[in-house]
BALOBA-1460 file (C-alpha; in Angstrom, 3 decimals):
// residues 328
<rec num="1" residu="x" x="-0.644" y="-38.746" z="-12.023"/>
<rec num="2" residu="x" x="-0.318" y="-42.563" z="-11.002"/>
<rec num="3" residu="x" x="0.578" y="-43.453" z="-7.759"/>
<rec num="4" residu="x" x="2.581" y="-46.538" z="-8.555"/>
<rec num="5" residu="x" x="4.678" y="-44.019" z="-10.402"/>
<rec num="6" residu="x" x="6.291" y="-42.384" z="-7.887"/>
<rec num="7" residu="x" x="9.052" y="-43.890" z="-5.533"/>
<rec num="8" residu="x" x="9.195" y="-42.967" z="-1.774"/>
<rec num="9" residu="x" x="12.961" y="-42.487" z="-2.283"/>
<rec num="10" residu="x" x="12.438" y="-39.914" z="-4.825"/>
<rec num="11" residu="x" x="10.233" y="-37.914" z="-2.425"/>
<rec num="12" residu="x" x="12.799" y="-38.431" z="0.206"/>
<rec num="13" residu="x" x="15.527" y="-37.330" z="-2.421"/>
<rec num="14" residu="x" x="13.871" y="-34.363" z="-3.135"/>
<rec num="15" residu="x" x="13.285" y="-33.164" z="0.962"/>
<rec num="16" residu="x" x="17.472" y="-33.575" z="1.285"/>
<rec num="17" residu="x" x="17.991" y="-31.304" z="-2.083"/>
<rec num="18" residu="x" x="15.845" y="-29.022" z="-0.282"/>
<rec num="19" residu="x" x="17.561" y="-29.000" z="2.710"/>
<rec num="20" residu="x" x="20.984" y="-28.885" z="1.550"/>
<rec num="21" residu="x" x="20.686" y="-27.076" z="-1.824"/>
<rec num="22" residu="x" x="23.719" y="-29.164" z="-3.006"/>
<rec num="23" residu="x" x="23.593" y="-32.785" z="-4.530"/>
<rec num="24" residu="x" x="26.570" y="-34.164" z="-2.747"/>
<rec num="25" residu="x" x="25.358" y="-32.936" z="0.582"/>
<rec num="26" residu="x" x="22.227" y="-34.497" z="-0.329"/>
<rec num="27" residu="x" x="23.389" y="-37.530" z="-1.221"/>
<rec num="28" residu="x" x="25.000" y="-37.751" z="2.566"/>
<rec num="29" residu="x" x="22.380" y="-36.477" z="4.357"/>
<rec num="30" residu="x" x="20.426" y="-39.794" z="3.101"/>
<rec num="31" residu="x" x="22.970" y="-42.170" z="2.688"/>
<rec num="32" residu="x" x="23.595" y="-42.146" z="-0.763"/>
<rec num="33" residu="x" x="26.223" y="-41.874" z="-3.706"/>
<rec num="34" residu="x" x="26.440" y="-38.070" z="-5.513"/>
<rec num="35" residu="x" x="25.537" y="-40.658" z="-8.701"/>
<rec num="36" residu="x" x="22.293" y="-41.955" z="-7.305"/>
<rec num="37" residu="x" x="21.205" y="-38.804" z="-5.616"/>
<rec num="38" residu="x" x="21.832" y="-36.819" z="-9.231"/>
<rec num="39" residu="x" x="20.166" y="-39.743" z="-10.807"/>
<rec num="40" residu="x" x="17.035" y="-38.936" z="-8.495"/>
<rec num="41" residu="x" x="17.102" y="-35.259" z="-8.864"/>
<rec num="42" residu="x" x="17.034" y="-36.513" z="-13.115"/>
<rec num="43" residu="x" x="13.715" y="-38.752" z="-12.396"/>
<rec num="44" residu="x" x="12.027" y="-35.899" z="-10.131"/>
<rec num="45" residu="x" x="12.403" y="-33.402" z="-13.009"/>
<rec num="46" residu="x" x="10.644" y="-36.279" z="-15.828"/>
<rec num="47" residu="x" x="8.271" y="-37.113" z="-12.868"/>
<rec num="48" residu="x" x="7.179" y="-33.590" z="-11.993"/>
<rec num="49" residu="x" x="8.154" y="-31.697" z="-15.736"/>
<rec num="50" residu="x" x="10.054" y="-28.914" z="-14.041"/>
<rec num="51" residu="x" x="13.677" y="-27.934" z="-13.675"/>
<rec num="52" residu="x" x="12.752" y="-27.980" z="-9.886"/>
<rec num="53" residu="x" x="16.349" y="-26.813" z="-8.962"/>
<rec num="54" residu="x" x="18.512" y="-24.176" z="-10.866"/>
<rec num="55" residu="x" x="22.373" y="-24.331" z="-10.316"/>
<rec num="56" residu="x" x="23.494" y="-20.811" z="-9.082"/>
<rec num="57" residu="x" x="26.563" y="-19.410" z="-8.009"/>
<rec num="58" residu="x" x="24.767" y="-20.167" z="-4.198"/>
<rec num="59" residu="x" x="23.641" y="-23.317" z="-4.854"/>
<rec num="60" residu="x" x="20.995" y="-25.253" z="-6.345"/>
<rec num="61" residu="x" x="18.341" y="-23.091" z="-6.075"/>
<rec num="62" residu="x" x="14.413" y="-24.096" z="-5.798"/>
<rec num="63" residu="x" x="11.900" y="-23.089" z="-8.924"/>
<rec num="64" residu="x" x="8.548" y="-22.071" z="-7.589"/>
<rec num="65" residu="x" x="7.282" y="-25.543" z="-8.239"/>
<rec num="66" residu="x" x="9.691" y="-26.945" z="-5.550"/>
<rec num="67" residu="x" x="9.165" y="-24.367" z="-3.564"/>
<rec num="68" residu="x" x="5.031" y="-25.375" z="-4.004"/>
<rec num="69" residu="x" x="5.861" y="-28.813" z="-3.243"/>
<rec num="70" residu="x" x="8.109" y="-28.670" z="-0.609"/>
<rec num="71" residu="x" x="5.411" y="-28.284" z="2.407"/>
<rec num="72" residu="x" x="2.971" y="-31.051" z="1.189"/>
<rec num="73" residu="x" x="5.179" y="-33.808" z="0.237"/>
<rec num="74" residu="x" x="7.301" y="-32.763" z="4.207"/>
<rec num="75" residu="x" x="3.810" y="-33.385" z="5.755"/>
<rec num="76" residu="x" x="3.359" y="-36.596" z="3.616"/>
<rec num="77" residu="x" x="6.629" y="-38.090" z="4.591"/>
<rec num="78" residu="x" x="6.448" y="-36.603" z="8.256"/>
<rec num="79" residu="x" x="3.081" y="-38.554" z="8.171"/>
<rec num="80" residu="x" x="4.486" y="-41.930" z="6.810"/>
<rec num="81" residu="x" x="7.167" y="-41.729" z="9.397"/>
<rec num="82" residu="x" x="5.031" y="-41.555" z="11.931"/>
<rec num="83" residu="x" x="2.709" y="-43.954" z="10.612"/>
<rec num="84" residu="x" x="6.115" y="-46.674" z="10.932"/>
<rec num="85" residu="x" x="6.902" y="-45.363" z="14.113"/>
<rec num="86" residu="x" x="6.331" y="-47.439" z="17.091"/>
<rec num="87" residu="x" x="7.628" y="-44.821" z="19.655"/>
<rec num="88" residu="x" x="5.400" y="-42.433" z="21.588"/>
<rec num="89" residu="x" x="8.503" y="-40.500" z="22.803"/>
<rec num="90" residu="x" x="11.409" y="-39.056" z="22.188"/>
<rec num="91" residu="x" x="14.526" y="-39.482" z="24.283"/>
<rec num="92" residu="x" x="17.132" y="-36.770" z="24.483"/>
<rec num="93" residu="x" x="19.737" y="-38.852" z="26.720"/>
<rec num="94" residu="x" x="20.600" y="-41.187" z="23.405"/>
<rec num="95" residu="x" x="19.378" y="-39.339" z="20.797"/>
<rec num="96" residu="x" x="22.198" y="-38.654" z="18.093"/>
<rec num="97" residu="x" x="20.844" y="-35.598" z="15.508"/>
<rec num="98" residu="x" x="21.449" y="-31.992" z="14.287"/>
<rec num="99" residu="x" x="18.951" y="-29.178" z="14.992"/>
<rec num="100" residu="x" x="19.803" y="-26.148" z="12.771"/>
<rec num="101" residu="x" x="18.809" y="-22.617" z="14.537"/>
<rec num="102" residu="x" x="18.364" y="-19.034" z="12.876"/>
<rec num="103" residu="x" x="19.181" y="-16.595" z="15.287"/>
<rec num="104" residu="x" x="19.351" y="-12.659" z="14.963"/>
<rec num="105" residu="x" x="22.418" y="-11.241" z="16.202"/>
<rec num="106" residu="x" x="20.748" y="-10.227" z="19.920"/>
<rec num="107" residu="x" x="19.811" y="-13.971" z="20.985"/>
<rec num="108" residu="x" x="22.719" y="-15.227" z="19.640"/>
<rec num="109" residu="x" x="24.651" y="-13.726" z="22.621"/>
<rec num="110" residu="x" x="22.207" y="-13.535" z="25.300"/>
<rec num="111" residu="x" x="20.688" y="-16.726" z="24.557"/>
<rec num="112" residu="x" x="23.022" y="-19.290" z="22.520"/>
<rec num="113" residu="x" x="25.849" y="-19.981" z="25.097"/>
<rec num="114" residu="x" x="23.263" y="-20.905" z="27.759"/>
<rec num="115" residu="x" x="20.888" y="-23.096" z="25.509"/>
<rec num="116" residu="x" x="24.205" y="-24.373" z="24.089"/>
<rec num="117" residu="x" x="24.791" y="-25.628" z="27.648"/>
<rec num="118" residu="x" x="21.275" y="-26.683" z="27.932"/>
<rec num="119" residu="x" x="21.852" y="-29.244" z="25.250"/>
<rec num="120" residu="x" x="24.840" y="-30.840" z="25.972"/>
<rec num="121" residu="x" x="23.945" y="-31.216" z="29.259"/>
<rec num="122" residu="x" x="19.887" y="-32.787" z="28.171"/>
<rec num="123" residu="x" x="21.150" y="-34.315" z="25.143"/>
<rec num="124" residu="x" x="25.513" y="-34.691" z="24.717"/>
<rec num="125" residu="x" x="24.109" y="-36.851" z="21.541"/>
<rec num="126" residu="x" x="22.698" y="-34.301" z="19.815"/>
<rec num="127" residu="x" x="24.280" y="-31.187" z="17.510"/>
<rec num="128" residu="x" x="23.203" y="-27.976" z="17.122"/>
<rec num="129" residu="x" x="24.151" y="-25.850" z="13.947"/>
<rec num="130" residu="x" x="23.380" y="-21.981" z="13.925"/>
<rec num="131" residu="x" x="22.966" y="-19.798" z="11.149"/>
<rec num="132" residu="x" x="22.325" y="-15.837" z="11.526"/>
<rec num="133" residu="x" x="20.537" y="-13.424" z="9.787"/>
<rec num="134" residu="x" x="19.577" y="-9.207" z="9.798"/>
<rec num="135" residu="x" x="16.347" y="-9.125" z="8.101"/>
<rec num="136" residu="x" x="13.667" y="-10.280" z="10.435"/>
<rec num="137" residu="x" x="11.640" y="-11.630" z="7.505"/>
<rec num="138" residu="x" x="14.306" y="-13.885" z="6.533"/>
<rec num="139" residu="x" x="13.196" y="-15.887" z="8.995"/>
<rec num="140" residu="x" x="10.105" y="-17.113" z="6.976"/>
<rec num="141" residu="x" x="12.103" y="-17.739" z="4.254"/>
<rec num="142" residu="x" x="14.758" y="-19.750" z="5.801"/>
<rec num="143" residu="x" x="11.717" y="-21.714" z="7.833"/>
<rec num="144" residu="x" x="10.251" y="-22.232" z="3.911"/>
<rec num="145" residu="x" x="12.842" y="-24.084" z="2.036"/>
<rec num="146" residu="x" x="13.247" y="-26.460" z="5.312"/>
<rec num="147" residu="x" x="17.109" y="-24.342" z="5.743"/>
<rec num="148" residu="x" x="16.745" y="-24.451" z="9.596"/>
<rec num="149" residu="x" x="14.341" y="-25.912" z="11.998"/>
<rec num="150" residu="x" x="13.435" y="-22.823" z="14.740"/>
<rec num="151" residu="x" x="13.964" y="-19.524" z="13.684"/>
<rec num="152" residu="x" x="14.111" y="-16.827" z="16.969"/>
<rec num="153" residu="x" x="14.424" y="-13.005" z="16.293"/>
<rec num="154" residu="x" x="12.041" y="-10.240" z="16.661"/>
<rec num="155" residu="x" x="8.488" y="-11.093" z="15.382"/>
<rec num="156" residu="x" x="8.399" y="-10.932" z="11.665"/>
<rec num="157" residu="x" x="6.343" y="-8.499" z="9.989"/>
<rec num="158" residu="x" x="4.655" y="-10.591" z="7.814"/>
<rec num="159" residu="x" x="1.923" y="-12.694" z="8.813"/>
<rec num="160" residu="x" x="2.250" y="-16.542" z="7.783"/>
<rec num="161" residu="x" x="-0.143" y="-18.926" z="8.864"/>
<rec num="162" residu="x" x="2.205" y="-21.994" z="8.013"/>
<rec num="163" residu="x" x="4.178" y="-20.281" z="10.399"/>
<rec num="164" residu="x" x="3.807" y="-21.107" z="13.844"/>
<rec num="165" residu="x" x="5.243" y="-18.924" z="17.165"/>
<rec num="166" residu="x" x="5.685" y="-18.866" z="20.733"/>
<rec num="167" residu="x" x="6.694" y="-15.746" z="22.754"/>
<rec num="168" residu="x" x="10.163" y="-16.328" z="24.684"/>
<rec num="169" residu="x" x="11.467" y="-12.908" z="26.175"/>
<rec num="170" residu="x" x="11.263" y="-8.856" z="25.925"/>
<rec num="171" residu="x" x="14.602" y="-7.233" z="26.380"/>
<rec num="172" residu="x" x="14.953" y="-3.489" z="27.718"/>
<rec num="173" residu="x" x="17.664" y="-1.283" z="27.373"/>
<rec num="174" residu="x" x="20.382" y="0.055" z="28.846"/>
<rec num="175" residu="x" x="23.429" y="2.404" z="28.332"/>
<rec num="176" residu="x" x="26.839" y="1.005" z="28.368"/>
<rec num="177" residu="x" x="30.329" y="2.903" z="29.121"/>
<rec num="178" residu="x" x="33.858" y="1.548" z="29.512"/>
<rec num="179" residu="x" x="34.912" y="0.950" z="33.277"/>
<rec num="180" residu="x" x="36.336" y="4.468" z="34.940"/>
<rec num="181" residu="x" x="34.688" y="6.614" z="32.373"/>
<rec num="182" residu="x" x="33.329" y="9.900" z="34.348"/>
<rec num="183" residu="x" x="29.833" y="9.102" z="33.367"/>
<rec num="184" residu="x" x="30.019" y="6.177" z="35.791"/>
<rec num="185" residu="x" x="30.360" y="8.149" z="39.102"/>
<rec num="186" residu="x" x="26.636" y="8.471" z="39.113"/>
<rec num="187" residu="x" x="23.228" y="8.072" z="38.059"/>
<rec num="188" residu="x" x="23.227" y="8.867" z="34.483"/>
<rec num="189" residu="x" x="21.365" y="12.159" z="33.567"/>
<rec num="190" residu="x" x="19.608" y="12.916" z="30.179"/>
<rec num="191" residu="x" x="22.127" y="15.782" z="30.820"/>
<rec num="192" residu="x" x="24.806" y="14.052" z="30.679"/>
<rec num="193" residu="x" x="23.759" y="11.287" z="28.637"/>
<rec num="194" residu="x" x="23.427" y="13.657" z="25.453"/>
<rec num="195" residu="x" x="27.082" y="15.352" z="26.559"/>
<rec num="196" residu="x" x="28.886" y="12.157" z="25.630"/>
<rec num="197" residu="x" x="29.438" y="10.389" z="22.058"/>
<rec num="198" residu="x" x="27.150" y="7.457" z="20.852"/>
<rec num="199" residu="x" x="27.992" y="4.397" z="18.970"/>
<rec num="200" residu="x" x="24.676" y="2.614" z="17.376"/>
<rec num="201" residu="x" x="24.713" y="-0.978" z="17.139"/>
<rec num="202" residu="x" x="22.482" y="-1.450" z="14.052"/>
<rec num="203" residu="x" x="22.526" y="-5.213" z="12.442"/>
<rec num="204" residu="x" x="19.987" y="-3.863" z="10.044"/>
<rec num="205" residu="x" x="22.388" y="-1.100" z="8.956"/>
<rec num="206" residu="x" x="20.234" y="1.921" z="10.368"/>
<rec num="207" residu="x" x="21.259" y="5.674" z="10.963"/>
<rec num="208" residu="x" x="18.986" y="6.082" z="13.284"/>
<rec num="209" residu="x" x="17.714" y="3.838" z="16.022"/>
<rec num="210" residu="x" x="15.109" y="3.699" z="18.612"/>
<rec num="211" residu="x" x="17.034" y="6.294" z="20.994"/>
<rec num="212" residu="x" x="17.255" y="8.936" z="18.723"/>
<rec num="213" residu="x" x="13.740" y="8.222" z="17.623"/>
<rec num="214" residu="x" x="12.425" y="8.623" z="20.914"/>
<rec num="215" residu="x" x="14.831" y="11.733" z="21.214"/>
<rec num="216" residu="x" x="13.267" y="13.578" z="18.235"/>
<rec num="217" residu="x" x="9.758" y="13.423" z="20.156"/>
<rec num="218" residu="x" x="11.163" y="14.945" z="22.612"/>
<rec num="219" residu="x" x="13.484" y="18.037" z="20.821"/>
<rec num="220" residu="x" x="16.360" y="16.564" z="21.287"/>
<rec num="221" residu="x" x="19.239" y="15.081" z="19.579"/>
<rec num="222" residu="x" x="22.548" y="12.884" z="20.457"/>
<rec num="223" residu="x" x="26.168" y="13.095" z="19.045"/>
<rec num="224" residu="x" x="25.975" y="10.328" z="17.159"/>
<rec num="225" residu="x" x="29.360" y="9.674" z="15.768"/>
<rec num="226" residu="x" x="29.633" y="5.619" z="14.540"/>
<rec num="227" residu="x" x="27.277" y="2.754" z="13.465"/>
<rec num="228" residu="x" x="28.403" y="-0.318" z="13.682"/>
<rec num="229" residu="x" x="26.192" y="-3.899" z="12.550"/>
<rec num="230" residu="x" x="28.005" y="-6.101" z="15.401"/>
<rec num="231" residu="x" x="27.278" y="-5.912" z="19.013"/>
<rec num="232" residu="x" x="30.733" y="-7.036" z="20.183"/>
<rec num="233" residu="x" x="32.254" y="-4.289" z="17.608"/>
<rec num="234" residu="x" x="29.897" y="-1.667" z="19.813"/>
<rec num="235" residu="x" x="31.457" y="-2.997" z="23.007"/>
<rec num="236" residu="x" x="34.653" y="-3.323" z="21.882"/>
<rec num="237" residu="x" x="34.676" y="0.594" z="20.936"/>
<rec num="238" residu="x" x="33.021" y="1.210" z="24.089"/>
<rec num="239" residu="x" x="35.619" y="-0.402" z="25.818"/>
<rec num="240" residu="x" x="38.455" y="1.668" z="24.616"/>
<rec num="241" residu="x" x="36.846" y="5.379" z="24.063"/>
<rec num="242" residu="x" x="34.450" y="7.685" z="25.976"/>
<rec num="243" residu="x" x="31.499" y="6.687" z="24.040"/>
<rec num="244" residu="x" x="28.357" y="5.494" z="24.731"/>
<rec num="245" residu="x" x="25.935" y="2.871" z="23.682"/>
<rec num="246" residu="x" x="22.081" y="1.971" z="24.014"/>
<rec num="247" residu="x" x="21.761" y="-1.713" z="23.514"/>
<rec num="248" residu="x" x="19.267" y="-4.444" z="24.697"/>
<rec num="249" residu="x" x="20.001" y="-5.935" z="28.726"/>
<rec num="250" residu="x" x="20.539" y="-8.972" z="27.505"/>
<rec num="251" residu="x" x="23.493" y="-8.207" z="25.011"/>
<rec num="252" residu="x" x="24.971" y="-5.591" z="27.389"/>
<rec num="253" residu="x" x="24.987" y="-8.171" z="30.103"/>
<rec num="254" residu="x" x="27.146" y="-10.717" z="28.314"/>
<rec num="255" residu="x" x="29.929" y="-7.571" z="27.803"/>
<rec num="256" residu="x" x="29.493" y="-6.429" z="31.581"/>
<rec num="257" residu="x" x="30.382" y="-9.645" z="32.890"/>
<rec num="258" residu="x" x="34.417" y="-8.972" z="31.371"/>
<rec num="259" residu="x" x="34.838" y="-6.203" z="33.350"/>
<rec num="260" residu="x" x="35.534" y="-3.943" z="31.048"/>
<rec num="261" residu="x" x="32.317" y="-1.832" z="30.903"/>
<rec num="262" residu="x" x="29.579" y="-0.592" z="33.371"/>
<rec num="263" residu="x" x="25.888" y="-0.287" z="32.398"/>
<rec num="264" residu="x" x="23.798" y="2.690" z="33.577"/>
<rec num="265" residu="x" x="19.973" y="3.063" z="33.377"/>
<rec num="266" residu="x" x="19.018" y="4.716" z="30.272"/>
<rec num="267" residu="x" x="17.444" y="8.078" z="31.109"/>
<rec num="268" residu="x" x="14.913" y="7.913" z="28.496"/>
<rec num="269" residu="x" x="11.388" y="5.774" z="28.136"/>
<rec num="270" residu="x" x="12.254" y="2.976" z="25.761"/>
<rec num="271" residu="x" x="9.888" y="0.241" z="24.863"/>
<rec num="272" residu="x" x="11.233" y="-3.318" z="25.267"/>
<rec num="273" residu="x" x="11.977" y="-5.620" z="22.196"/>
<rec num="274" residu="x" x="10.259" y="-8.658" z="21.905"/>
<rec num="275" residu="x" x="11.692" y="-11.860" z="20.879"/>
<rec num="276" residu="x" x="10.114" y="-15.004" z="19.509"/>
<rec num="277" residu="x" x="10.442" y="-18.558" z="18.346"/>
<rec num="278" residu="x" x="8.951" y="-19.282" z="15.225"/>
<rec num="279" residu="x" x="9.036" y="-22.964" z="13.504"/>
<rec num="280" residu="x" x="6.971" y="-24.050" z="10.432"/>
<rec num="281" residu="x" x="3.329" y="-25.960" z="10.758"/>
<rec num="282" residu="x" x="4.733" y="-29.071" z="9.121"/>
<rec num="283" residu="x" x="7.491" y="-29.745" z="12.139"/>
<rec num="284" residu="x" x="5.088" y="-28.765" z="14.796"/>
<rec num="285" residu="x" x="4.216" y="-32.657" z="15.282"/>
<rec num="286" residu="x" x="7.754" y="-33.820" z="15.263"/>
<rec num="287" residu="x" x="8.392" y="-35.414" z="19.114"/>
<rec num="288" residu="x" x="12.458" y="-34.610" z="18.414"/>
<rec num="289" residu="x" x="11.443" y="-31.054" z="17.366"/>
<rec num="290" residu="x" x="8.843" y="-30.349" z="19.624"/>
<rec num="291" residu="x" x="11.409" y="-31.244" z="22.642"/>
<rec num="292" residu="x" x="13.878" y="-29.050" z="21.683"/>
<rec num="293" residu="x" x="11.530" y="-25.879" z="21.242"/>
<rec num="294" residu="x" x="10.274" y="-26.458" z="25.165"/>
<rec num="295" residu="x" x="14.349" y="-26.653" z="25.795"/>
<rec num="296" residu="x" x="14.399" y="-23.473" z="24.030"/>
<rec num="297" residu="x" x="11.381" y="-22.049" z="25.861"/>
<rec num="298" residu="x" x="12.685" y="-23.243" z="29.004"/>
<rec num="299" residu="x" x="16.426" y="-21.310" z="28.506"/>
<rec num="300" residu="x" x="14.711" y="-17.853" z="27.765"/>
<rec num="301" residu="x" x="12.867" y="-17.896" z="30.961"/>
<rec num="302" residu="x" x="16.016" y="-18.614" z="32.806"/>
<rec num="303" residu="x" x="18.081" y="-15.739" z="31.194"/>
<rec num="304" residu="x" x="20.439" y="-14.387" z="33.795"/>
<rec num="305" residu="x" x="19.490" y="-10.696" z="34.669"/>
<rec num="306" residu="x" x="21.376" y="-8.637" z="37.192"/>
<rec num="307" residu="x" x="19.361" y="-6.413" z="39.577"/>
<rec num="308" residu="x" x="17.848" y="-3.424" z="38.229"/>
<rec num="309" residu="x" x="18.209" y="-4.389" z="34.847"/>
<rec num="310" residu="x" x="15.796" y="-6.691" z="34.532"/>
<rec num="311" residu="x" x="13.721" y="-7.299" z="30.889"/>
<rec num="312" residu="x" x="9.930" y="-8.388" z="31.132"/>
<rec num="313" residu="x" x="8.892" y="-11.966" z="30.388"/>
<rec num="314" residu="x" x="6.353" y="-13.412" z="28.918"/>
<rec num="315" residu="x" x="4.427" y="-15.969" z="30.352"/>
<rec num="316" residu="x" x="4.068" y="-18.715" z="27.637"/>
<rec num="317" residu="x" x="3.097" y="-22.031" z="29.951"/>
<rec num="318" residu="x" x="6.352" y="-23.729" z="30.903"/>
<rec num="319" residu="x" x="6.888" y="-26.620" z="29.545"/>
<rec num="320" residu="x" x="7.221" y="-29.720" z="31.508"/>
<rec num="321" residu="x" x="10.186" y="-32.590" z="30.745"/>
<rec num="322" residu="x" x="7.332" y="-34.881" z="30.772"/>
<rec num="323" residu="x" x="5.208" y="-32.634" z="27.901"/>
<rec num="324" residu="x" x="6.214" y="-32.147" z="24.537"/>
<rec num="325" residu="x" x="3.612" y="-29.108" z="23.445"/>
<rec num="326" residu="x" x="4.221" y="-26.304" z="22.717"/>
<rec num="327" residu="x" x="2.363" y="-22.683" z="22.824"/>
<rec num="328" residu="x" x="1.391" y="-21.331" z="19.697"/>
């Protein structure tokens, strides 16, 4: 293919349809008419011979050819920016641009409101849009097709070397009741712990979680009597009945601070749940991006915790305001 054949707004064109999966969207994102912006996604397809986007009930969505074209040509433009660029750093205080998260259900309420706060407080310029999602190997999809810029969950299973990570918190467990409930006039027995109800928070839709795995090692088996895939339908429940439910510190935390439930020390041996932040190879370089994964990294190790119910942290190397790297 000729060189002089391809236009640096038609590469620029095609990381917005990307992005957006919609042509008008597009079009804003760069500062264009709908017309133009469907005009360029009409010279990519001659250009490159391929549909490269198929409209869908969803969306326009990629073909595999986009999909094979969408890292290189992000690292060639990343590269031309910074080729043009003059600046060696990035300044939160008057920067004015969106950063969209993924975030599992967990971090979104331990984590969000304070890095929310964070944010405005580092950067009132910039905007931060959130997107959620179940399946922990979404979150190398959605870092793929450019959808969001930091993805933070539990560690996906598969194993992506585009992908990059850093390590930001393991959350323990603990057992949650509504205030007054007789279970709350003392330490919590395994005893009494399997004499009560159970409500499983499950964002994955499981019928059986971690406590009852650990309980069927040991013989043993809970009333389990309603799953639910939302943590703040668990405590709401909770709140208003006499059951009981197992969730991670950090959620349980966030519903303890209402009043309207008590936590307890689980009686069984649970292993913590790691979390991490994961972010595709072709942003790692980015000064804007790389500042607001150390703000990131910088929230999860100040998580609030409450005596005795403390999670372990990791101990990724804290990232100074004056340096931008991160820890992969």
């Amino acid at each position: 293919m000729n060189l002089s054949s391809i236009d640096l707004n038609l590469l620029v064109g095609f990381e917005a349809l990307m992005a957006e999966r919609n042509v008008t969207r597009a079009a804003a994102r760069v500062g264009r008419t709908q017309p133009a912006m469907s005009g360029t996604l009409a010279r990519l397809r001659e250009l490159m011979e391929d549909e490269l986007f198929i409209r869908t009930a969803d969306g326009l969505q990629p073909t595999p050819r986009a999909l094979e074209l969408h890292e290189p040509v992000g690292k060639a433009l990343a590269q031309i920016e910074a080729a043009f660029s003059f600046r060696d750093r990035f300044v939160p205080e008057t920067a004015e641009m969106a950063f969209t998260i993924a975030m599992s259900n967990p971090p979104t309420i331990s984590l969000l409101p304070a890095l929310f706060e964070e944010l405005t407080r580092a950067a009132p310029g910039i905007t931060m849009h959130v997107r959620g999602f179940d399946d922990r190997d979404e979150a190398i999809a959605l870092l793929d097709s450019g959808v969001v810029d930091v993805a933070i969950g539990v560690p996906p299973t598969e194993k992506a070397g585009r992908i990059l990570s850093r390590p930001l918190f393991e959350d323990g467990f603990v057992t949650m009741m509504r205030a007054g409930h007789p279970a709350a006039s003392s330490t919590l027995t395994r005893t009494t712990f399997l004499a009560w109800p159970h409500v499983l928070f499950s964002p994955e839709d499981d019928r059986f979680g971690i406590v009852d795995e650990r309980l069927e090692k040991l013989g043993l088996k809970r009333k389990l009597v309603l799953t639910v895939p939302n943590a703040t339908a668990a405590a709401l429940v909770v709140e208003r009945t006499d059951a009981l439910c197992t969730m991670l510190t950090g959620l349980a935390l966030q519903f303890q601070s209402a009043g309207r439930v008590v936590l307890a020390k689980t009686p069984l041996d649970l292993p913590s749940a790691p979390f991490t932040m994961n972010w595709h190879r072709r942003n790692d370089a980015n000064l804007a991006q790389r500042w607001f994964r150390g703000l990131i990294g910088q929230t999860a190790m100040k998580r609030d915790r409450s005596p005795g119910q403390t999670a372990r942290q990791p101990a990724p190397t804290k990232i100074p305001q004056t340096d931008l790297s991160d820890s992969h």
